[in-house]
DOFI-775295 format. One record per residue (C-alpha): residue number from 1; residue in three letters; chain; x, y, z. Coordinates in nm, 3 decimals, decimal comma, always signed. Example, Ala and Ser with C-alpha at 12.3 -4.5 7.8 and 13.67 -1.06 7.14 Angstrom:
2
  resi  resn  chain       c1       c2       c3
     1   Ala      A   +1,230   -0,450   +0,780
     2   Ser      A   +1,367   -0,106   +0,714
//
This chain:
413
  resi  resn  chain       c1       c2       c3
     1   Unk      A  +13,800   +3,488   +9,859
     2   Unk      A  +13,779   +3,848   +9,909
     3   Unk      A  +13,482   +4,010  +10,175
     4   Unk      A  +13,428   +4,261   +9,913
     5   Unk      A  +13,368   +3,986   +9,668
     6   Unk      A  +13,111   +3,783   +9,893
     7   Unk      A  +12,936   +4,121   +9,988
     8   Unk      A  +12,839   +4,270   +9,626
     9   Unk      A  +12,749   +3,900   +9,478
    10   Unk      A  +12,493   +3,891   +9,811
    11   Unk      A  +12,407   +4,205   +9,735
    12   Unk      A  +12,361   +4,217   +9,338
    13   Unk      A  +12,212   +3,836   +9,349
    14   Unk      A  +11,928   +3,873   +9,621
    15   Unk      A  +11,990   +4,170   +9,885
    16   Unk      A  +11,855   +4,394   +9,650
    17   Unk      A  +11,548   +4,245   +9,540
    18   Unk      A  +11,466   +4,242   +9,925
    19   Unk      A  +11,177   +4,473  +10,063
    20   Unk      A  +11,448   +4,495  +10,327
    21   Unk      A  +11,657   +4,585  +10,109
    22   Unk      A  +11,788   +4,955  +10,186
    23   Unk      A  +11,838   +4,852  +10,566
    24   Unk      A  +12,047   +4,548  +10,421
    25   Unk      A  +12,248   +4,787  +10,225
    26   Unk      A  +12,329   +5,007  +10,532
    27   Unk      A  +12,462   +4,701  +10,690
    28   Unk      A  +12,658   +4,567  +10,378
    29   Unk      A  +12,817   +4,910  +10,443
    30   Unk      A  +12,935   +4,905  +10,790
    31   Unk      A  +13,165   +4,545  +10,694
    32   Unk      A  +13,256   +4,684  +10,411
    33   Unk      A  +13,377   +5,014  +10,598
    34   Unk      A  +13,551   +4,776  +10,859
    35   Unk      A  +13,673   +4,463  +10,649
    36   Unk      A  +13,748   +4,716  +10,333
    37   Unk      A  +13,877   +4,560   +9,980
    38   Unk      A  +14,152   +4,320  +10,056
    39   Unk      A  +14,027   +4,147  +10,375
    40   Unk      A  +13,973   +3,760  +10,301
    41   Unk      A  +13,657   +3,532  +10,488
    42   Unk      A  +13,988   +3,379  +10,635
    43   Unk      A  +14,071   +3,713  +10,815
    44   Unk      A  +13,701   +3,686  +10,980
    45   Unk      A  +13,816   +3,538  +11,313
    46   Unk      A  +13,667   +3,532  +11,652
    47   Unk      A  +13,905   +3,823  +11,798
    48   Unk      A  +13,905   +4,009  +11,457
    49   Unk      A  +13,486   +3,992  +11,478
    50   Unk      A  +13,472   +4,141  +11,852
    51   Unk      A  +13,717   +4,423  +11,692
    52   Unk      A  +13,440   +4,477  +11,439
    53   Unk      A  +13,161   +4,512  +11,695
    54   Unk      A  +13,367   +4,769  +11,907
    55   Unk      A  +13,382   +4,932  +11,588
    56   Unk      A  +12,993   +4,957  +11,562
    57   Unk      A  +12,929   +4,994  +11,918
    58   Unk      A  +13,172   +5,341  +11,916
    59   Unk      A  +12,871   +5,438  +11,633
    60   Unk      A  +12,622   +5,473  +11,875
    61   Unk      A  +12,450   +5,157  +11,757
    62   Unk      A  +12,256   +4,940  +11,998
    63   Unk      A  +12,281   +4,593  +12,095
    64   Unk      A  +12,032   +4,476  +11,840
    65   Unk      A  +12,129   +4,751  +11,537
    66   Unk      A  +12,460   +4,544  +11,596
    67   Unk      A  +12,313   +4,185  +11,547
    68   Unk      A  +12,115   +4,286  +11,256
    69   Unk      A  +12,443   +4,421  +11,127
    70   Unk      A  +12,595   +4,092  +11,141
    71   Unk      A  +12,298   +3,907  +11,027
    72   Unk      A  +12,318   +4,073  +10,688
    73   Unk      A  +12,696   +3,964  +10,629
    74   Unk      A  +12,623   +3,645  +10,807
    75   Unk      A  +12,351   +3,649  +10,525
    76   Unk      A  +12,601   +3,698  +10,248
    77   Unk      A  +12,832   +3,422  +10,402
    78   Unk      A  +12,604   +3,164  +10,389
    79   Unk      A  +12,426   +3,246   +9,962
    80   Unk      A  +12,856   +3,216   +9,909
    81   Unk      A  +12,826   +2,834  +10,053
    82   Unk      A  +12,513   +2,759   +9,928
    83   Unk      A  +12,595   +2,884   +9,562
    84   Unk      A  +13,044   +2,709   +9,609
    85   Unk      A  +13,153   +3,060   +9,537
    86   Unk      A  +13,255   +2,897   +9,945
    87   Unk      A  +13,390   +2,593  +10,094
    88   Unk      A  +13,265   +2,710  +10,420
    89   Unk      A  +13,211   +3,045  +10,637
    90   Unk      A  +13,343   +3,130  +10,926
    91   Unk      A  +13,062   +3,136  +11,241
    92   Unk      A  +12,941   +3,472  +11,267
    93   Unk      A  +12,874   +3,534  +11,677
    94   Unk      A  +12,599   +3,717  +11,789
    95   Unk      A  +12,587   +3,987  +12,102
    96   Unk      A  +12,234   +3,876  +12,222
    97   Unk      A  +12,162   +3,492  +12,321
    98   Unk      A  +11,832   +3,358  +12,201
    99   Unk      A  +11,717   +3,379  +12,528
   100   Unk      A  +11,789   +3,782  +12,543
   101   Unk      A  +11,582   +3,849  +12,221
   102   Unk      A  +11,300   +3,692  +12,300
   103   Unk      A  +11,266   +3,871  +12,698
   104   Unk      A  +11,360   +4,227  +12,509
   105   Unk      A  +11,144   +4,517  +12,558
   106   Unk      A  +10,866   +4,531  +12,265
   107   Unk      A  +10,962   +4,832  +11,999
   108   Unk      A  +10,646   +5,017  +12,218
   109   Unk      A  +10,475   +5,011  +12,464
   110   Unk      A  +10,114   +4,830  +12,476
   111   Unk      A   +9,881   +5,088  +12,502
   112   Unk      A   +9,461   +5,081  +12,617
   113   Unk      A   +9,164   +5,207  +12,420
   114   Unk      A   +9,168   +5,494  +12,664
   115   Unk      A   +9,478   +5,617  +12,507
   116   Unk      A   +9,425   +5,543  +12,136
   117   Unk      A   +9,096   +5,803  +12,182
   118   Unk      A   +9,352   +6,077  +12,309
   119   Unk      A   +9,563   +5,989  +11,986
   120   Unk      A   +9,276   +6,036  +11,762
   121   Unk      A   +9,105   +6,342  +11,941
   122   Unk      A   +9,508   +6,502  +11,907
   123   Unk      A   +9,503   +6,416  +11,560
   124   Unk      A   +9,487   +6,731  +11,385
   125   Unk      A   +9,564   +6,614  +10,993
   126   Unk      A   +9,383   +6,399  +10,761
   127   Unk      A   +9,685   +6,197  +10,706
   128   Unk      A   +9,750   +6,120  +11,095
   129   Unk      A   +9,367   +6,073  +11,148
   130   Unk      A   +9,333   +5,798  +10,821
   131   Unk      A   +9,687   +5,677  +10,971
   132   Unk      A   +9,522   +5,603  +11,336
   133   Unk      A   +9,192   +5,446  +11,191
   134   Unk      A   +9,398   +5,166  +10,994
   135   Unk      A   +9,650   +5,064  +11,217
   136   Unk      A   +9,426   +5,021  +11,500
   137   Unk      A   +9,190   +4,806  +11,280
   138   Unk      A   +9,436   +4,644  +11,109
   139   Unk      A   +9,700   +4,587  +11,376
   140   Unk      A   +9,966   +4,645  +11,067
   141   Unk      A  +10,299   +4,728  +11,117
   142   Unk      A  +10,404   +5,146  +11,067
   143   Unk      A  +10,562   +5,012  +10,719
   144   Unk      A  +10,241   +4,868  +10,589
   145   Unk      A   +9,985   +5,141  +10,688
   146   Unk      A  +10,233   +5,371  +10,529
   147   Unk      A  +10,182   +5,127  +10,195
   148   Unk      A   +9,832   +5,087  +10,203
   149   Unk      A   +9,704   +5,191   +9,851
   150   Unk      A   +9,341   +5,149   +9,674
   151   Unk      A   +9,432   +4,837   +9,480
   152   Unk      A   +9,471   +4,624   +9,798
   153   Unk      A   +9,116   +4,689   +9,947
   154   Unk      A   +8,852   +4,405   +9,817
   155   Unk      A   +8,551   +4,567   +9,844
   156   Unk      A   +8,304   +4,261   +9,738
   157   Unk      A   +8,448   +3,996  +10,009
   158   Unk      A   +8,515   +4,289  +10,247
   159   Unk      A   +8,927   +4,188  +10,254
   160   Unk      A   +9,267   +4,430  +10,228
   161   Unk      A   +9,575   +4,220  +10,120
   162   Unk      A   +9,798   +4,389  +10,317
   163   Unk      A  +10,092   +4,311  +10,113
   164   Unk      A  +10,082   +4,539   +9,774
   165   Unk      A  +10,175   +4,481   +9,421
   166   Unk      A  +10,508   +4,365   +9,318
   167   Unk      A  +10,620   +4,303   +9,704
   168   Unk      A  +10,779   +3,980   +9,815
   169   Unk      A  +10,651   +3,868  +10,115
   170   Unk      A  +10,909   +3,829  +10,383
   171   Unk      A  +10,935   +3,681  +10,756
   172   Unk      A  +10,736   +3,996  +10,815
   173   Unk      A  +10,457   +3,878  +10,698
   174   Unk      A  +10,206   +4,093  +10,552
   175   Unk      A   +9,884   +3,907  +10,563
   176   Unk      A   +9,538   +3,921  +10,364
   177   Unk      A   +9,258   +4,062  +10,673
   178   Unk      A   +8,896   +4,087  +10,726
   179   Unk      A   +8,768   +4,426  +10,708
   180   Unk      A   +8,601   +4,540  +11,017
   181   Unk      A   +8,285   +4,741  +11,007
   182   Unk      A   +8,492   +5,088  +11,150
   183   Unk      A   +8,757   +5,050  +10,906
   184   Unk      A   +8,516   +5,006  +10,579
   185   Unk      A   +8,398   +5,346  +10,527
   186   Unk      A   +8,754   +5,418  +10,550
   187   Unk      A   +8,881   +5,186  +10,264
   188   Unk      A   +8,566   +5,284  +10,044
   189   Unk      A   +8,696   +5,669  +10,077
   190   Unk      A   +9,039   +5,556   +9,768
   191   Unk      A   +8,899   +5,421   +9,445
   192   Unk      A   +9,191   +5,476   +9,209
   193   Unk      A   +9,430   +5,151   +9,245
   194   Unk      A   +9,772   +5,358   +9,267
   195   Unk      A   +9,636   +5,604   +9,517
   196   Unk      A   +9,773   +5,561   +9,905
   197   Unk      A   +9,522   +5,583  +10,185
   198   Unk      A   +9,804   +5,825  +10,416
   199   Unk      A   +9,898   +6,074  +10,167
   200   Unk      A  +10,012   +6,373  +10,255
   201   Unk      A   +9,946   +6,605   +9,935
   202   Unk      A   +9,870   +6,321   +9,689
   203   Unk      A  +10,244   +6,217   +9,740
   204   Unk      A  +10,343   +5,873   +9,940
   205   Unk      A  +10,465   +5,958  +10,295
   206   Unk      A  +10,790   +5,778  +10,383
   207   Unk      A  +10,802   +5,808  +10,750
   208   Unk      A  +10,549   +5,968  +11,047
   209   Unk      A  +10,812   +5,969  +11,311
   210   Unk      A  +10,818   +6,356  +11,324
   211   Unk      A  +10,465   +6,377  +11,309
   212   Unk      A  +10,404   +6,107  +11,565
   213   Unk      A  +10,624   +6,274  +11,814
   214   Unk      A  +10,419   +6,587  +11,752
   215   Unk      A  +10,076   +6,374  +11,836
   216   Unk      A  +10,203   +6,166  +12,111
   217   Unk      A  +10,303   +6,526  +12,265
   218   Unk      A   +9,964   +6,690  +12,208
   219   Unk      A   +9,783   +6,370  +12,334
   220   Unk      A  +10,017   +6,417  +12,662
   221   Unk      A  +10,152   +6,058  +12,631
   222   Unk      A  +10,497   +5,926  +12,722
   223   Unk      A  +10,799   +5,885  +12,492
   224   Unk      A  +10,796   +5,515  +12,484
   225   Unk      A  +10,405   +5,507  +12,282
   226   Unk      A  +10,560   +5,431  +11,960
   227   Unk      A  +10,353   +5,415  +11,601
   228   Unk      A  +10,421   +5,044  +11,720
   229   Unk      A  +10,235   +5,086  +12,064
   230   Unk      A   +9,881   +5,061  +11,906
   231   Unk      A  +10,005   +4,676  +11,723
   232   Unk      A  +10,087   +4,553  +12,051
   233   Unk      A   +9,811   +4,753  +12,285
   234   Unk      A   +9,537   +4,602  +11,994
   235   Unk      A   +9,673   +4,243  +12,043
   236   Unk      A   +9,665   +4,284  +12,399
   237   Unk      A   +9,321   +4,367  +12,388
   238   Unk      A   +9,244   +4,011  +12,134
   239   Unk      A   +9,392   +3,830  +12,406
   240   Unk      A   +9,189   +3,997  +12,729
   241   Unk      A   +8,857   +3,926  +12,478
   242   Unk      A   +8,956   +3,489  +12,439
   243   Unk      A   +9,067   +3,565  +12,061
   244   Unk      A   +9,148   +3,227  +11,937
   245   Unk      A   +9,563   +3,247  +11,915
   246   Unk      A   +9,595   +3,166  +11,572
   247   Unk      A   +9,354   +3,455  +11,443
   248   Unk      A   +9,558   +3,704  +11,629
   249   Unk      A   +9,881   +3,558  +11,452
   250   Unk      A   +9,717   +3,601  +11,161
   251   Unk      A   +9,623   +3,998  +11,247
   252   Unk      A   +9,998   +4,034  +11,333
   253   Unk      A  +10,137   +3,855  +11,030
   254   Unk      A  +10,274   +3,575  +11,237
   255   Unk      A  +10,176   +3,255  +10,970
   256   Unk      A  +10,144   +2,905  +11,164
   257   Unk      A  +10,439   +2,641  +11,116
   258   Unk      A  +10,242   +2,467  +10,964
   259   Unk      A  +10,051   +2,674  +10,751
   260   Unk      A  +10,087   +2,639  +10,353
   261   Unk      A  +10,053   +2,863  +10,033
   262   Unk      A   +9,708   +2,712   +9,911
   263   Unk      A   +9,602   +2,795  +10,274
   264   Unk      A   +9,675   +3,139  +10,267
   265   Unk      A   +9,564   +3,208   +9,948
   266   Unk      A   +9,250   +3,102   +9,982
   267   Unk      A   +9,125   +3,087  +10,342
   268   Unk      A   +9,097   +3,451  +10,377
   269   Unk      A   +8,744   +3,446  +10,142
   270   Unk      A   +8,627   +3,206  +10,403
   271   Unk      A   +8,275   +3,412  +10,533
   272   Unk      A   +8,396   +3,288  +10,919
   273   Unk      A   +8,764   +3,405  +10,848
   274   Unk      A   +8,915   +3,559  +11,131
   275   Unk      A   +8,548   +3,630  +11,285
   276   Unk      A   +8,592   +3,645  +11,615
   277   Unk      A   +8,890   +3,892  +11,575
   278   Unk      A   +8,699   +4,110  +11,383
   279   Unk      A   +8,438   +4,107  +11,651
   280   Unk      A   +8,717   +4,185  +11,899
   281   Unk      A   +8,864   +4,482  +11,740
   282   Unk      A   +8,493   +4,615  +11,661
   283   Unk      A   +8,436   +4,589  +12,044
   284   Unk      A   +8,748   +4,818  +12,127
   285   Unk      A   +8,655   +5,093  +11,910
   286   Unk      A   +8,298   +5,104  +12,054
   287   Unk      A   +8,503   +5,139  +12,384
   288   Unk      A   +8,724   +5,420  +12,234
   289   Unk      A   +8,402   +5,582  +12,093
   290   Unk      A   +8,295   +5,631  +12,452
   291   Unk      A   +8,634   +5,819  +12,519
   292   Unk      A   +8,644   +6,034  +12,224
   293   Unk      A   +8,572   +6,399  +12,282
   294   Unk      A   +8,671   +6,567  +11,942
   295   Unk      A   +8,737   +6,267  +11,659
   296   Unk      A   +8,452   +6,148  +11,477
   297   Unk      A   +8,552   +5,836  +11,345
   298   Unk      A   +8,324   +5,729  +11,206
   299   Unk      A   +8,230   +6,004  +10,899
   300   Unk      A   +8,533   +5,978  +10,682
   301   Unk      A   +8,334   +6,226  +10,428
   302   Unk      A   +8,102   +6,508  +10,471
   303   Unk      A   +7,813   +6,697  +10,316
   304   Unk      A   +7,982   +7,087  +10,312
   305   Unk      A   +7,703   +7,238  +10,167
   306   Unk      A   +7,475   +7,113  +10,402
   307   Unk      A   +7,706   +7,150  +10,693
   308   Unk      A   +7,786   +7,494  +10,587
   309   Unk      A   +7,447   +7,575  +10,696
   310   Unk      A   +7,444   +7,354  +10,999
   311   Unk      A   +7,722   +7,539  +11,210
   312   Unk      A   +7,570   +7,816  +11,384
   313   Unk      A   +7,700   +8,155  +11,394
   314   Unk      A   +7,758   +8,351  +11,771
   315   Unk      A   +7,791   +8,669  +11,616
   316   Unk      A   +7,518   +8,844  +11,415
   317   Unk      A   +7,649   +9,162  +11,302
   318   Unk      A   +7,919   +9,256  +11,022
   319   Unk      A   +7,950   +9,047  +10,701
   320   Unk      A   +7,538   +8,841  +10,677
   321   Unk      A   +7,438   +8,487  +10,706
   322   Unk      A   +7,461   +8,434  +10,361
   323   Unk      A   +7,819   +8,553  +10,323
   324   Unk      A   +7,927   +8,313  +10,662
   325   Unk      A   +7,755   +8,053  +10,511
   326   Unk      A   +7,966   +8,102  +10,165
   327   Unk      A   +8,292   +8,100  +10,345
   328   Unk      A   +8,201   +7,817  +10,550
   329   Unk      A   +8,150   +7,615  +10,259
   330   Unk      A   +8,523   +7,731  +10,120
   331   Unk      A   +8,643   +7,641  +10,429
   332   Unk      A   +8,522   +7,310  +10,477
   333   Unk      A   +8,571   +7,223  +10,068
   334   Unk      A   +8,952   +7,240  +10,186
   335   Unk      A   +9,050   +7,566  +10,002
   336   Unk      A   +9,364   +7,757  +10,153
   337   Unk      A   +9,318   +8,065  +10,395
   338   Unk      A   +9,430   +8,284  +10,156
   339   Unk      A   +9,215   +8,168   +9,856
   340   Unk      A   +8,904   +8,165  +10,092
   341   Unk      A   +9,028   +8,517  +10,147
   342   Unk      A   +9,017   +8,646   +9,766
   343   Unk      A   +8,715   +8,423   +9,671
   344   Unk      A   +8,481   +8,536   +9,966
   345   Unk      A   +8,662   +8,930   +9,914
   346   Unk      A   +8,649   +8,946  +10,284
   347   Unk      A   +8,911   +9,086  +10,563
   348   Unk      A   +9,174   +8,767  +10,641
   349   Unk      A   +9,052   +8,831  +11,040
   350   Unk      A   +8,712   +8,771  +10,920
   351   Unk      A   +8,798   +8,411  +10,770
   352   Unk      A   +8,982   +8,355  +11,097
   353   Unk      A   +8,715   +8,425  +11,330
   354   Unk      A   +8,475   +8,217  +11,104
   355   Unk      A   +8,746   +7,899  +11,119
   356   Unk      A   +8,748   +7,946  +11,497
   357   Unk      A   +8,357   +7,933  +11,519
   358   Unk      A   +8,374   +7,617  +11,265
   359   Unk      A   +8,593   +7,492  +11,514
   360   Unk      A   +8,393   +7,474  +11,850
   361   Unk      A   +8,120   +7,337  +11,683
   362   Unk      A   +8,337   +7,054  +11,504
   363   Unk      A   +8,688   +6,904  +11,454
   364   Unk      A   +8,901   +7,088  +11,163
   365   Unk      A   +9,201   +6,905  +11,024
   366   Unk      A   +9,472   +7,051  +10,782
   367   Unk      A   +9,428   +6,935  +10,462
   368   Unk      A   +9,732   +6,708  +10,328
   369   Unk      A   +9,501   +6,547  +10,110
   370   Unk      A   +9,186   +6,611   +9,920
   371   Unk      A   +8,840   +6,793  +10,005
   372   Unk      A   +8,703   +6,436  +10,014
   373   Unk      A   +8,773   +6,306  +10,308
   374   Unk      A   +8,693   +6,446  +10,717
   375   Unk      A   +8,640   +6,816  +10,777
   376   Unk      A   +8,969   +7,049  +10,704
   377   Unk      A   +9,088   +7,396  +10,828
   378   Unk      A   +9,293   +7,447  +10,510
   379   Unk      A   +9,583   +7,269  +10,227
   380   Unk      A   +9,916   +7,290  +10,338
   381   Unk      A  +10,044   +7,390   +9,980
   382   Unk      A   +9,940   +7,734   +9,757
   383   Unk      A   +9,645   +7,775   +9,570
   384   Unk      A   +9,711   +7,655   +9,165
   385   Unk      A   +9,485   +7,971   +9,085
   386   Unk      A   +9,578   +8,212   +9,319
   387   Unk      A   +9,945   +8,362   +9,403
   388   Unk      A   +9,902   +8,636   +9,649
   389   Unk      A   +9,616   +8,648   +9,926
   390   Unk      A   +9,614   +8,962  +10,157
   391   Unk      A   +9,908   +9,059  +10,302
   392   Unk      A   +9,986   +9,072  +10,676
   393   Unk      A  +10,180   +9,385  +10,754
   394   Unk      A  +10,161   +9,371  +11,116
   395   Unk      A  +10,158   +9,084  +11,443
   396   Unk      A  +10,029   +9,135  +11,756
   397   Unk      A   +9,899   +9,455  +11,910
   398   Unk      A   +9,578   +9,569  +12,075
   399   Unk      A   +9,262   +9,401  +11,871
   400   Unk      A   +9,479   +9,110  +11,728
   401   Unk      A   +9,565   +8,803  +11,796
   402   Unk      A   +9,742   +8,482  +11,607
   403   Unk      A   +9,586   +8,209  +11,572
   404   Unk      A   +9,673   +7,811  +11,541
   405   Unk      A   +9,670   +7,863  +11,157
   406   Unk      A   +9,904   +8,139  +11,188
   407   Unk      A   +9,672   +8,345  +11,054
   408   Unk      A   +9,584   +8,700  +11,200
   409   Unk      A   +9,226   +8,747  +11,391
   410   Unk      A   +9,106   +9,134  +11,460
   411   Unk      A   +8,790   +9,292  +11,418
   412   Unk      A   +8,412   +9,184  +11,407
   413   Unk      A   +8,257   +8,976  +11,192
//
């Protein structure tokens, strides 16, 4: 029987129905690239395999890219036995022993309360900030958080299923938690069932790596803090505060041997269920409250109107109170510079130097989202009513200066 053939009846008959499935199609692809369309299982010997993991190894892929590699066709292999499309397959050798995968270096580093505070204080989007709040109260893999959507939060027993609609679950296991009192607010802030909790203007988000790397920069932490880093620094922490073990298997989707489906389906609406991690996790963040000198974490939504009024103003002359307060408020409701700009009919230097007094007095993230959720400096996209805003016809010079935004400051207010 043909490789080919054993590949695409793997692939067509369960690969694809995998949540896994577009990293098992990458691998499908590298034997089918090596073993091509008239290779036979019987060509799949022990020398002709170490040929094929040269072959990998020249495309820059790791030790362990390499074993999941063979996994998958190891994978397709055994569904051609199981199903006698197969008398038998070939052993499929593996580059790390047992012994070597379980002493490997976790995907991040474990990192301490001290350091998820400088993550949220570098935050400086609504997506990154919503992003930090559930992963550290959830312990969830990147993949998950990423997932999260309304539909999953259970509001009346206070439990997120953190597996959505239509998903398989898989040997990572995506497990139904008990919602601690930081994260609540939080989950409270989505109430249409479709809707994702990190969006980044209404639309899914597929990956933060770019965006981490920015944060993990701006916080002034190392290269090897991962978006994996908080799962493991998190579970460190259950374990330094006696979390039973199996409550902390369940935060990191780790089901017991012996565990069964009635079990997890319903001993997650137990009122004790996973208590004492709960209580855990709620201790950390009152730690990382203590270190936070920017986030507030705990006021997913404001009042604009009335905090429009709150922020005081240094500067007394130029446009009046009144006028600051309006374009305050248009600030802080989310609207872009240049619509706050044509709205308010002010100077765009004037908006500017309003944004950077709005700014020492509070936290202003850029809004991927809505203007319902954490304070905001402005949308990334265009106004839908509004093409042009003022035009910039010069940078720099004496009296101006660019700001963060990339706006231009000059004059008095």
């Amino acid at each position: 029987m043909r490789i080919q053939t054993v590949l695409l009846n793997y692939w067509f008959e369960h690969a694809k129905k995998l949540p896994s499935a577009s990293t098992a199609w990458n691998g499908l692809a590298y034997w089918q690239e090596f073993w091509g369309t008239k290779s036979t299982v019987a060509d799949i010997t022990p020398q002709k395999q170490r040929q094929f993991r040269n072959f990998l190894s020249k495309k820059g892929i790791n030790e362990g890219g390499i074993d999941r590699i063979l996994a998958d066709g190891r994978a397709a292999l055994n569904r051609a036995v199981k199903w006698q499309e197969l008398i038998s397959a070939p052993h499929i050798f593996s580059l790390q022993t047992t012994e070597e995968k379980r002493s490997r270096q976790p995907l991040g580093r474990p990192i301490v309360p001290k350091e998820i505070a400088l993550l949220l204080d570098a935050a400086n989007s609504r997506h990154m900030l919503a992003y930090l709040i559930i992963a550290t109260n959830t312990l969830a893999r990147p993949g998950a958080v990423l997932d999260l959507r309304g539909a999953q939060y259970d509001g009346s027993h206070g439990r997120i299923d953190l597996n959505p609609p239509g998903r398989k679950q898989n040997k990572k296991h995506r497990p139904v938690l008990a919602v601690t009192p930081t994260l609540k607010p939080w989950l409270q802030m989505v109430g249409e069932p479709a809707r994702r909790y990190v969006a980044y203007g209404g639309k899914p988000i597929k990956s933060i790596t770019t965006a981490w790397d920015l944060l993990v920069k701006e916080a002034g932490l190392d290269e090897r803090v991962t978006p994996y880093s908080i799962r493991h620094g998190m579970a460190r922490e259950m374990r330094k505060r006696k979390v039973p073990k199996e409550q902390i298997s369940i935060f990191l989707g780790h089901l017991p041997k012996d565990s069964d489906a009635t079990t997890s389906i319903y001993a997650p609406y137990d009122p004790e269920y996973c208590s004492e991690a709960v209580a855990a996790i709620e201790d950390v963040m009152a730690e990382i409250r203590k270190d936070l000198k920017r986030a507030n974490i705990d006021q997913p939504a404001i009042d604009a109107t009335t905090l429009a009024r709150a922020i005081p103003s240094k500067v007394k002359r130029g446009v009046g109170d009144a006028k600051r307060e309006e374009i305050r408020l248009l600030i802080l409701s989310g609207l872009p510079h240049k619509e706050v700009v044509m709205r308010a009919k002010v100077s765009s230097g004037t908006v500017s130097l309003i944004r950077q007094e709005i700014r020492s007095f509070m936290p202003l993230y850029r809004n991927s989202e809505s203007a319902l959720c954490v304070p905001f400096a402005c949308h990334e996209g265009e106004s839908s009513s509004l093409r042009d805003g003022q035009v910039i016809e010069k940078i720099g010079g004496p009296g101006r200066t660019r700001t963060c935004d990339l706006t231009v400051m000059s004059g008095q207010l």
